[in-house]
C-alpha positions as CSV (number, residue, x, y, z in Angstrom):
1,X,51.7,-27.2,-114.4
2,X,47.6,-27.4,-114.3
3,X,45.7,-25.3,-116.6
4,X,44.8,-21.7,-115.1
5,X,41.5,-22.7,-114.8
6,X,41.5,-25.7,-112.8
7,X,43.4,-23.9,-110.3
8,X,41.1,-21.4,-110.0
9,X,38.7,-23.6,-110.0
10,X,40.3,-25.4,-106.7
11,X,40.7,-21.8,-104.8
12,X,37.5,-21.3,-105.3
13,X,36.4,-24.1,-104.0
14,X,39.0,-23.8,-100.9
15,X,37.4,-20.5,-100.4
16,X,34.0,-21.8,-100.4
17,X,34.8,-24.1,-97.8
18,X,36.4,-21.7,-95.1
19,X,33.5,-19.9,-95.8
20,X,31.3,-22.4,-94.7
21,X,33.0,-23.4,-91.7
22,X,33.3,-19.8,-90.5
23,X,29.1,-19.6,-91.1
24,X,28.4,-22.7,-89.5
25,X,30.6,-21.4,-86.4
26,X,29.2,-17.8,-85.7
27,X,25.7,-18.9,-86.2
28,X,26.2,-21.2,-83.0
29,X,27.5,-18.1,-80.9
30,X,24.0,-17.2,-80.2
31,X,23.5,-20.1,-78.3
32,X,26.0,-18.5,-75.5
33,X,24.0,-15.2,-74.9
34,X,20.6,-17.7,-75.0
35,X,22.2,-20.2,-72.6
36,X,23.1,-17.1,-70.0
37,X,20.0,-15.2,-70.3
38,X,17.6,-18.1,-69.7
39,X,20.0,-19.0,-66.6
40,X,19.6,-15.2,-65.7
41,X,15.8,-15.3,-66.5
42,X,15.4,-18.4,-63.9
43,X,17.3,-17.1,-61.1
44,X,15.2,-14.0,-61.5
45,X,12.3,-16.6,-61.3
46,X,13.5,-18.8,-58.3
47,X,14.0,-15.1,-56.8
48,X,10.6,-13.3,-57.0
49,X,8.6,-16.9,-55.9
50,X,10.8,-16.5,-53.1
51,X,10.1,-13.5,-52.0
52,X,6.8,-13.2,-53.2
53,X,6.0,-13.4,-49.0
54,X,8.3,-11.3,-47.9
55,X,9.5,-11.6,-44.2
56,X,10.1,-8.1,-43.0
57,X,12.9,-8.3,-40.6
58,X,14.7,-11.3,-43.6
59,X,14.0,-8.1,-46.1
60,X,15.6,-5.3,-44.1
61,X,18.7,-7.1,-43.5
62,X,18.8,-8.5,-47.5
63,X,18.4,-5.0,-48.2
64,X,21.6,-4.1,-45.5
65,X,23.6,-6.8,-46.5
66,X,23.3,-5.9,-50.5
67,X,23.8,-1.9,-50.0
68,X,27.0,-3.1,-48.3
69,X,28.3,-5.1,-51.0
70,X,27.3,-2.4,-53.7
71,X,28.4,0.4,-51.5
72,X,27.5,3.8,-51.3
73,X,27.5,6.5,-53.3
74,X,29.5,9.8,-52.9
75,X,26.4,11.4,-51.8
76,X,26.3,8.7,-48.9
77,X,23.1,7.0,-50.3
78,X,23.3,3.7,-51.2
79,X,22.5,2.5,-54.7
80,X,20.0,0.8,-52.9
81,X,18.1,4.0,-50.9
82,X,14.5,5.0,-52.0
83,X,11.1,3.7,-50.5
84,X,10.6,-0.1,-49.2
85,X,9.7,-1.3,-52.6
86,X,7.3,-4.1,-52.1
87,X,6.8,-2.9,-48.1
88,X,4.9,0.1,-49.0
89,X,1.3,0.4,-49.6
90,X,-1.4,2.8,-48.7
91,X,-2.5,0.9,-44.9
92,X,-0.2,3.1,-42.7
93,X,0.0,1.9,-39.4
94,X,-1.4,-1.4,-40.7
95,X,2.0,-3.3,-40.5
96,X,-0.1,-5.7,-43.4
97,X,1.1,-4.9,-47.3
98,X,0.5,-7.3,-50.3
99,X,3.1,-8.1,-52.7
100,X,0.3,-9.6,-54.7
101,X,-3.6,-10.4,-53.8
102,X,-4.2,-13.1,-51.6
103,X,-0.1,-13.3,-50.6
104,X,0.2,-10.9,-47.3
105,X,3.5,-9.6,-46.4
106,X,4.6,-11.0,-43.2
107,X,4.2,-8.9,-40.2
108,X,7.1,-8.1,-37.6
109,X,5.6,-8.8,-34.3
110,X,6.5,-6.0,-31.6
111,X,5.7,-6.1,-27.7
112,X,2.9,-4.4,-26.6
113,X,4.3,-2.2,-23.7
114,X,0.7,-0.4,-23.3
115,X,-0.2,-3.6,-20.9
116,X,1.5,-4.9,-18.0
117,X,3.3,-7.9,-17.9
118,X,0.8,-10.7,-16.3
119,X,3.2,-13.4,-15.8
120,X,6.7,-11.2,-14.5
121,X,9.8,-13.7,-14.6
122,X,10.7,-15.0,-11.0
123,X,13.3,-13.9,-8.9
124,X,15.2,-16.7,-8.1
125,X,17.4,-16.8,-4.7
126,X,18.5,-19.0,-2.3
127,X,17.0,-22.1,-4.2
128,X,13.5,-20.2,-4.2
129,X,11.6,-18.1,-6.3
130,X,8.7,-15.6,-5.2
131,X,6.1,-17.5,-7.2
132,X,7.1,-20.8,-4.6
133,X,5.9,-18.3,-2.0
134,X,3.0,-17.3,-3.4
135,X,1.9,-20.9,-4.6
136,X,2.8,-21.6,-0.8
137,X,0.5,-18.8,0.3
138,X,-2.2,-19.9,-2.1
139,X,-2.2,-23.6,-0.7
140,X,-2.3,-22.4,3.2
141,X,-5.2,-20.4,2.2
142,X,-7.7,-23.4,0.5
143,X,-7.3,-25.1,3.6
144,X,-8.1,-22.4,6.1
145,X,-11.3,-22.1,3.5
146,X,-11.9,-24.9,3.7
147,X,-12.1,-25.6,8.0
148,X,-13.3,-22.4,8.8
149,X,-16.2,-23.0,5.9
150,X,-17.1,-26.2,7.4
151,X,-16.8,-25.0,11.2
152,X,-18.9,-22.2,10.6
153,X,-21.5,-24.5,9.3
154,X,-21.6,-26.1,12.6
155,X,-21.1,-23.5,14.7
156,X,-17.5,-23.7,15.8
157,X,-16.2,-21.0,13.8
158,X,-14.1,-19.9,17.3
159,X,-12.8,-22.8,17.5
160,X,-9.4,-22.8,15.9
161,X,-7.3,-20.4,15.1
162,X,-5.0,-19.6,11.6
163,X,-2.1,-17.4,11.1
164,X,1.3,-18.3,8.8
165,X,4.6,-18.0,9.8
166,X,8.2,-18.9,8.9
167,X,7.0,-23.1,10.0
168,X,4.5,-22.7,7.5
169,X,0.5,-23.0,8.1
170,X,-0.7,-23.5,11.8
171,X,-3.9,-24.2,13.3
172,X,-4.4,-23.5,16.5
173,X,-6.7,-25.8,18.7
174,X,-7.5,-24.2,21.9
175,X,-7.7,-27.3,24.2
176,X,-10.2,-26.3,27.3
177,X,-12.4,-28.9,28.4
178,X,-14.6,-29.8,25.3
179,X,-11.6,-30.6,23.7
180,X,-9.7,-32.4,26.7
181,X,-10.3,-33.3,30.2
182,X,-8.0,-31.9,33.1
183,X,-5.1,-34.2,33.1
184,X,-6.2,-36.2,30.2
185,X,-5.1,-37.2,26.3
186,X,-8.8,-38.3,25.2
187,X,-10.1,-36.2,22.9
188,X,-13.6,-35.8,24.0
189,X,-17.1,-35.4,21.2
190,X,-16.1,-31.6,20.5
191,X,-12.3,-32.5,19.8
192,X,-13.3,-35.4,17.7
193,X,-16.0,-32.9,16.0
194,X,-13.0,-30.7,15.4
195,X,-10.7,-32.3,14.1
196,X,-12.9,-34.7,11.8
197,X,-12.9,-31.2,9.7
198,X,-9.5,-30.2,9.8
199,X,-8.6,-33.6,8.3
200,X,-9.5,-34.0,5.2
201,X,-8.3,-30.9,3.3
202,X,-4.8,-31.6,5.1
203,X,-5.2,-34.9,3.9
204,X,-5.4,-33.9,0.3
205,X,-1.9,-31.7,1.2
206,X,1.4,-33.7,0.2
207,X,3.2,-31.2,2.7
208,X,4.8,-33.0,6.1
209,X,2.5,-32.6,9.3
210,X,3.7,-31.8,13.1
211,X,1.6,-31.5,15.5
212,X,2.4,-29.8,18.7
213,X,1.2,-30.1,22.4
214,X,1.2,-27.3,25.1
215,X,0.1,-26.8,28.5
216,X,0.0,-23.4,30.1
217,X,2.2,-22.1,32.9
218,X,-0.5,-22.6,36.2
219,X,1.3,-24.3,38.6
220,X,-1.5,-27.4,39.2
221,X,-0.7,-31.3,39.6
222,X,-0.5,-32.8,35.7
223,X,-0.8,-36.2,37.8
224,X,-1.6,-38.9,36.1
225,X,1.6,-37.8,34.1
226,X,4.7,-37.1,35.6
227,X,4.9,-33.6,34.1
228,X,3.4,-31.0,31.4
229,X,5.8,-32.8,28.8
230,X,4.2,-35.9,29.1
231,X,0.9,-34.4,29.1
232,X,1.6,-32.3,26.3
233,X,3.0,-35.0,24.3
234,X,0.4,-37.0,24.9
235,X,-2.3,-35.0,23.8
236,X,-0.2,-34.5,20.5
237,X,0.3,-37.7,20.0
238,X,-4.0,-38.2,20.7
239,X,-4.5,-35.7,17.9
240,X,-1.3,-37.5,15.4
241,X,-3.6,-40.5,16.1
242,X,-7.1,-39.2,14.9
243,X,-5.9,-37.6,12.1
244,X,-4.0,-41.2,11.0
245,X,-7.1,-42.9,11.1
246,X,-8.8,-40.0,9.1
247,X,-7.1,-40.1,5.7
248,X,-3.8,-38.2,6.8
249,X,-0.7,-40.1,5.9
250,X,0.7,-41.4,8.8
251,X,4.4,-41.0,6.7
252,X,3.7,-37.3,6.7
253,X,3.1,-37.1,10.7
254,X,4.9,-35.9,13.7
255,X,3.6,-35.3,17.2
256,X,5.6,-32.8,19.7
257,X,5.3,-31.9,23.4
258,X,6.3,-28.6,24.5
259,X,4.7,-28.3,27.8
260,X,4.2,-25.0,28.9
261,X,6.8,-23.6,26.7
262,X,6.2,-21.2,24.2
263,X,3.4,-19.3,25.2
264,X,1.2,-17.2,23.4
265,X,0.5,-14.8,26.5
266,X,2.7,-14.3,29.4
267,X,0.9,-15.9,32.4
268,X,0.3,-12.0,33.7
269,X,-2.2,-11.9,30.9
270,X,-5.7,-13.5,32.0
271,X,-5.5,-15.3,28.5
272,X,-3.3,-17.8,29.3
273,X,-4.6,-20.2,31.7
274,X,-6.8,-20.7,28.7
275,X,-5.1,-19.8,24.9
276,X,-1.9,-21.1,26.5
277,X,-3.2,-24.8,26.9
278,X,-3.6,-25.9,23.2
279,X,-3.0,-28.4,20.5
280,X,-1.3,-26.9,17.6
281,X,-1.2,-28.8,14.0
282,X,1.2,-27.0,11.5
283,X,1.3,-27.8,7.7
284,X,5.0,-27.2,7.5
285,X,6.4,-25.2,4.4
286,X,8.3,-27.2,1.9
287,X,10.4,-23.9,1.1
288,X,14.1,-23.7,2.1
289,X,14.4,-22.4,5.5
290,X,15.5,-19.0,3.6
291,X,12.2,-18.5,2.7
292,X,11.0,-18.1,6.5
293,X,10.7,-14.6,6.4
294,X,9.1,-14.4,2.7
295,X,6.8,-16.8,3.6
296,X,5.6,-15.0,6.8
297,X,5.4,-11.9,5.3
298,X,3.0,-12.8,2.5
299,X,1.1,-14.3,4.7
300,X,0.4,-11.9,7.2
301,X,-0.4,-10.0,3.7
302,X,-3.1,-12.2,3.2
C-alpha cells in the first residue's frame, strides 16, 4: 500500500489535470459567439452596400414580402409599419431622397397623363393599320406638291387634275387639242410639257403605275382607229411610253383603254365633250383592297 502522501500527491495532480483540460476547453467557446457575430456583422455589410441605392418599386415589395413572413400584429400592423425609413426626406413631391450624399434614391418613373399621347398604337385590321393610310395619304400629297408646284411655275396650273380614291392617287389630264390631235395618239409640245413634270416625282414612287385612256360619248368618226377603244388605248399607251423614257420604271407601268366609259359628266352636261376625253395616270395604293374606303376618306380629308 503507498504511503498517504504519495497518493495524495497523485490526486492532486489528477485534479490538476482535468482542471486544465476543462480551462483550455471553455476558453475556446468564445470563438463560436465571435465566428457568428462577424458572419452576422458581414451580412449586415453586404446588406446596407446593397441597398445603399435603393430601387423604390425593389424596396416596396422587400418591405411586402418581409411583413409577410414576420406577420402582423394583433393590432393588424405589421412589425414592419412606420414611415419609409430611408424613402423619406424633406423634398415632398420631389420623388428624389438620399440614403447618403452623392447616392440618390432611385426614382419610380410614372406616365404623364397631363399630355396627349403623340404616337397612339395602330389599329390593326384587315392586314392594315391607320398609320398605312396616313403614310399613304402623306405620299399622294408630295407628289401633287410637287406637279402642281412646278405647273404653276409655267403656267399650267389648270392643267391636271388631283383627287384620291379607293385606286389610290389619280391625275387627271384633260386631253383637248394641246394635248392630242382629233383622232390621234401623238402627244403634241403641251402634252410632252405636261407630262415631263408629272414624271419625275412618280418616278421617285416605288408604287405600281396604270394609266388610263378615255374618249367622251359624241358620236364622231374615231377613224383612223376602228373605235374609241383603240383610240383610247392608244393614247394610254403614248403616255405609258413618255413616262418610260422619263425615269418611270417601265416594270411599274400599265396602259388601259376605256373608251368613253366611265365618264366624269353625263353627256347632258356641256362638260363632257371636253373633261370626258382625258388621259388619266393613277399611282395605285399598295394597301389591301380593304383599305379602299379608308384610303378615300382621308383623302378627301386632305
Amino acid at each position: 500500500m503507498p504511503p498517504k502522501g504519495a497518493h495524495n500527491r497523485a490526486v492532486n495532480r489528477r485534479r490538476k489535470h482535468v482542471a486544465h483540460e476543462e480551462h483550455e476547453g471553455g476558453s475556446e467557446r468564445w470563438l463560436v459567439t465571435y465566428a457568428d457575430m462577424l458572419t452576422l456583422l458581414l451580412v449586415l455589410f453586404i446588406v446596407l452596400y446593397s441597398i445603399s441605392v435603393v430601387n423604390t418599386s425593389k424596396f416596396i415589395s422587400l418591405k411586402t414580402s418581409l411583413a409577410a413572413a414576420f406577420g402582423t400584429a394583433g393590432n393588424g400592423h405589421s412589425i414592419l409599419s412606420g414611415g419609409n425609413g430611408l424613402l423619406d426626406n424633406d423634398n415632398p413631391g420631389t420623388g428624389q431622397q438620399l440614403v447618403m450624399s452623392g447616392l440618390p434614391v432611385a426614382q419610380k418613373s410614372t406616365p404623364d397623363n397631363s399630355k396627349p399621347d403623340q404616337f397612339p398604337k395602330p389599329t390593326v385590321r384587315n392586314g392594315y393599320t391607320t398609320q398605312d393610310v396616313a403614310h399613304e395619304v402623306a405620299d399622294y400629297r408630295k407628289i401633287q406638291k410637287a406637279v402642281t408646284d412646278a405647273l404653276d411655275a409655267q403656267g399650267m396650273g389648270s392643267a391636271v387634275r388631283f383627287r384620291i380614291t379607293s385606286r389610290g392617287l389619280i391625275i387627271t389630264v384633260v386631253t383637248n387639242q394641246l394635248v392630242f390631235p382629233g383622232n390621234s395618239a401623238t402627244l403634241l409640245a403641251r402634252g410632252q410639257e405636261i407630262l415631263r413634270v408629272i414624271a419625275p416625282p412618280v418616278s421617285k414612287d416605288k408604287r405600281s403605275v396604270e394609266v388610263d385612256g378615255f374618249t367622251n360619248q359624241a358620236k364622231v368618226s374615231t377613224n383612223p382607229y376602228p373605235s374609241g377603244w383603240e383610240l383610247s388605248s392608244a393614247r394610254a399607251s403614248s403616255v405609258v411610253r413618255y413616262l418610260a423614257a422619263h425615269s418611270v420604271s417601265p416594270a411599274r407601268l400599265t396602259a388601259v383603254g376605256y373608251s368613253d366609259q366611265h365618264p366624269l359628266y353625263p353627256a347632258s352636261d356641256p362638260r363632257a365633250y371636253t373633261m370626258n376625253r382625258r388621259v388619266e395616270i393613277v399611282v395605285l395604293s399598295s394597301l389591301p383592297a380593304a383599305a379602299g374606303s379608308d384610303l378615300q376618306t382621308a383623302g378627301a380629308q386632305g
